[in-house]
C-alpha positions in Angstrom: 3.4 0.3 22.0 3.8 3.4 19.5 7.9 4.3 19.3 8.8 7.9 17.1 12.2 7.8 16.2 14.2 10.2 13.8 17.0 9.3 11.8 19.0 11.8 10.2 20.7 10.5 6.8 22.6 11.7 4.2 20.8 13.2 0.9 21.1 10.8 -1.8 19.5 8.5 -3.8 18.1 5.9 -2.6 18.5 6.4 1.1 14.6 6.1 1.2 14.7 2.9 -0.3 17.1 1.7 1.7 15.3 2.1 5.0 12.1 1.2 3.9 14.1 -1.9 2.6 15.4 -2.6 5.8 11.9 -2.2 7.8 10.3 -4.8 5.0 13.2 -7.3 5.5 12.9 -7.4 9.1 9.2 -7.7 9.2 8.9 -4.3 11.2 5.5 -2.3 10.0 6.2 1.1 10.0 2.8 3.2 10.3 4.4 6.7 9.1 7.4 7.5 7.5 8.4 11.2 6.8 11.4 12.4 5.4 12.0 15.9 4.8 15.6 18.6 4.2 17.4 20.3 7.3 19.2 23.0 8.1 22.4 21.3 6.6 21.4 20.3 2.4 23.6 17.8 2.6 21.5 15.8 5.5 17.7 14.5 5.3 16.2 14.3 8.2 13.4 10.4 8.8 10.5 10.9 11.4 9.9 7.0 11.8 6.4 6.2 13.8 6.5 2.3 14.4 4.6 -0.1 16.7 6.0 -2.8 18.9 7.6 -3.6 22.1 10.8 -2.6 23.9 12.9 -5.5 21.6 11.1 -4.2 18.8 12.1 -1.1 19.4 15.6 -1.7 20.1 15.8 -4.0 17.0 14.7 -1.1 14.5 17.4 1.5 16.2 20.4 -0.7 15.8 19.3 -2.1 12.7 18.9 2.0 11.0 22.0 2.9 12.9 24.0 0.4 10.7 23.1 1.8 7.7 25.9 3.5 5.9 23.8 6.4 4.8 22.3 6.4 8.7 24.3 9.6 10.4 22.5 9.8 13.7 19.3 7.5 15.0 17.2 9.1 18.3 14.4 7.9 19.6 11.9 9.7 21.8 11.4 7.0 24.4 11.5 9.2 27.9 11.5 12.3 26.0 9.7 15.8 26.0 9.8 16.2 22.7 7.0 18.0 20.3 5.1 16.0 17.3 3.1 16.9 14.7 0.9 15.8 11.6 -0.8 17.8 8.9 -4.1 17.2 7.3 -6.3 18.5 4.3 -9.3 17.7 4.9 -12.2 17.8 2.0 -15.4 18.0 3.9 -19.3 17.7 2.0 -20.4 21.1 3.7 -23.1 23.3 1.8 -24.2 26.5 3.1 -26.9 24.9 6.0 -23.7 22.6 7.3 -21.2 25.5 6.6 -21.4 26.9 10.4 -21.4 23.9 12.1 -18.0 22.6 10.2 -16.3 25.9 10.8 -17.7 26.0 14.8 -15.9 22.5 14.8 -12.9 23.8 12.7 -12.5 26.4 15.1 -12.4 24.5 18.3 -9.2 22.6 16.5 -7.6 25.4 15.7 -8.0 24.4 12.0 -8.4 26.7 9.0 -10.6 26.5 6.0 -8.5 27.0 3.1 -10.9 26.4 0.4 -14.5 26.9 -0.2 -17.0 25.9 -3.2 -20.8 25.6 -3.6 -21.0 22.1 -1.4 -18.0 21.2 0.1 -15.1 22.9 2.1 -11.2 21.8 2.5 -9.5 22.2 6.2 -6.4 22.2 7.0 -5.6 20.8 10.7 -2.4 20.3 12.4 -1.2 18.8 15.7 -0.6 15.3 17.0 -2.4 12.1 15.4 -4.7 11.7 18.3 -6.3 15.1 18.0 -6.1 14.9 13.7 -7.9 11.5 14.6 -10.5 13.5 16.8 -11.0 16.1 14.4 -11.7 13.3 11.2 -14.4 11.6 13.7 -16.7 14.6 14.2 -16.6 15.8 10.3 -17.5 12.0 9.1 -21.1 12.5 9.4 -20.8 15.7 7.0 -19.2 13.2 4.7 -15.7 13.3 4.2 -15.1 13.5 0.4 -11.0 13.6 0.3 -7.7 13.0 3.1 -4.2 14.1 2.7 -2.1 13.6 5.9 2.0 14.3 5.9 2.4 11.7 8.4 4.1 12.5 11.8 6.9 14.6 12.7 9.0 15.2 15.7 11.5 16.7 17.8 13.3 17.0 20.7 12.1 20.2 22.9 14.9 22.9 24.0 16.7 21.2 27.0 16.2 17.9 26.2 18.2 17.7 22.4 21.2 15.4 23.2 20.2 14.7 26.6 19.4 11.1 28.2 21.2 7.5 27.7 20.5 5.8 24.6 17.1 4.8 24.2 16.0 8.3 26.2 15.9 10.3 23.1 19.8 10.8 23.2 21.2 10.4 19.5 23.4 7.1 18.2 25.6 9.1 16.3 27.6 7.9 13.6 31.2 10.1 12.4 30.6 10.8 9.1 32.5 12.3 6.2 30.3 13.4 3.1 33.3 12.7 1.0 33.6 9.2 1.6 30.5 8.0 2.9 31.2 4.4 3.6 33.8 5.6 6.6 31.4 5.1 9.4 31.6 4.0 12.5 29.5 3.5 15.5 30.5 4.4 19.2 31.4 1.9 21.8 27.8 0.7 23.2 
């Protein structure tokens, strides 16, 4: 079963590392991993997409929640919550192709951000299933190049902070950017 959790950590060196550490240690494959900066510069915010079951899945939050750089684990189990990956896609198109790709660019909601003499780049956003959807139809025009961001995600409006752990309510962490290592988990 496919579990999105996010993880927001503190910005330093080697936070990265140490998660992707953590996932290799413990045998857990981890089929995207985005990290990107917040509203707050001090604070990076992990969109973790991993497969597994329920123990899995439970397993991978307590284990990031222990991490010292680890401020706040949430998983979207139960969730509404919104997700979304980005594509460039570099399609063979010449000019008697050029319609059809656009037509099928068009019905994705795409956008064609570059053009030359035989091929065309698109740019296509949404969730993995329909970037997945879009790939298969533009493979028989030959797809020369892929560039995805990987998958990320957040709570919708009503439900940030909402639900019992493992509902896409936070494990929160008390942190103090001063003095990182003063951490400390709430009672489960």
């Amino acid at each position: 079963m496919r579990h999105v959790i996010s993880a927001l950590v503190t910005n330093e060196p080697g936070v990265l590392a140490n998660v992707a550490g953590m996932f290799a240690a413990r045998g857990f494959n981890i089929d995207s991993l985005v990290v990107g900066r917040t509203e707050d510069p001090e604070l990076s915010r992990m969109t973790i997409v991993v497969s597994g079951d329920a123990n899995t899945l439970d397993q991978v939050r307590k284990q990031l929640a222990k991490l010292v750089p680890v401020v706040n684990v949430c998983d979207f189990k139960s969730t509404a919550y919104i997700e979304r990956d980005l594509a460039l896609v570099a399609v063979s198109a010449g000019p008697e192709k050029r319609g059809e790709v656009i037509e099928i660019v068009n019905l994705f909601r795409g956008k064609v951000v570059d053009v030359s003499e035989q091929s065309m780049i698109v740019e296509i956003a949404g969730t993995e299933t329909k970037i997945e959807a879009f790939i298969e139809l533009v493979k028989p025009y030959g797809i020369t190049s892929l560039a995805r961001t990987g998958v990320i995600a957040m709570a919708r409006g009503m439900q940030m902070g909402k639900g019992d752990e493992g509902d896409g309510a936070p494990v929160k962490r008390k942190r103090s950017l001063d003095a990182p290592a003063a951490v400390a988990l709430p009672p489960s």
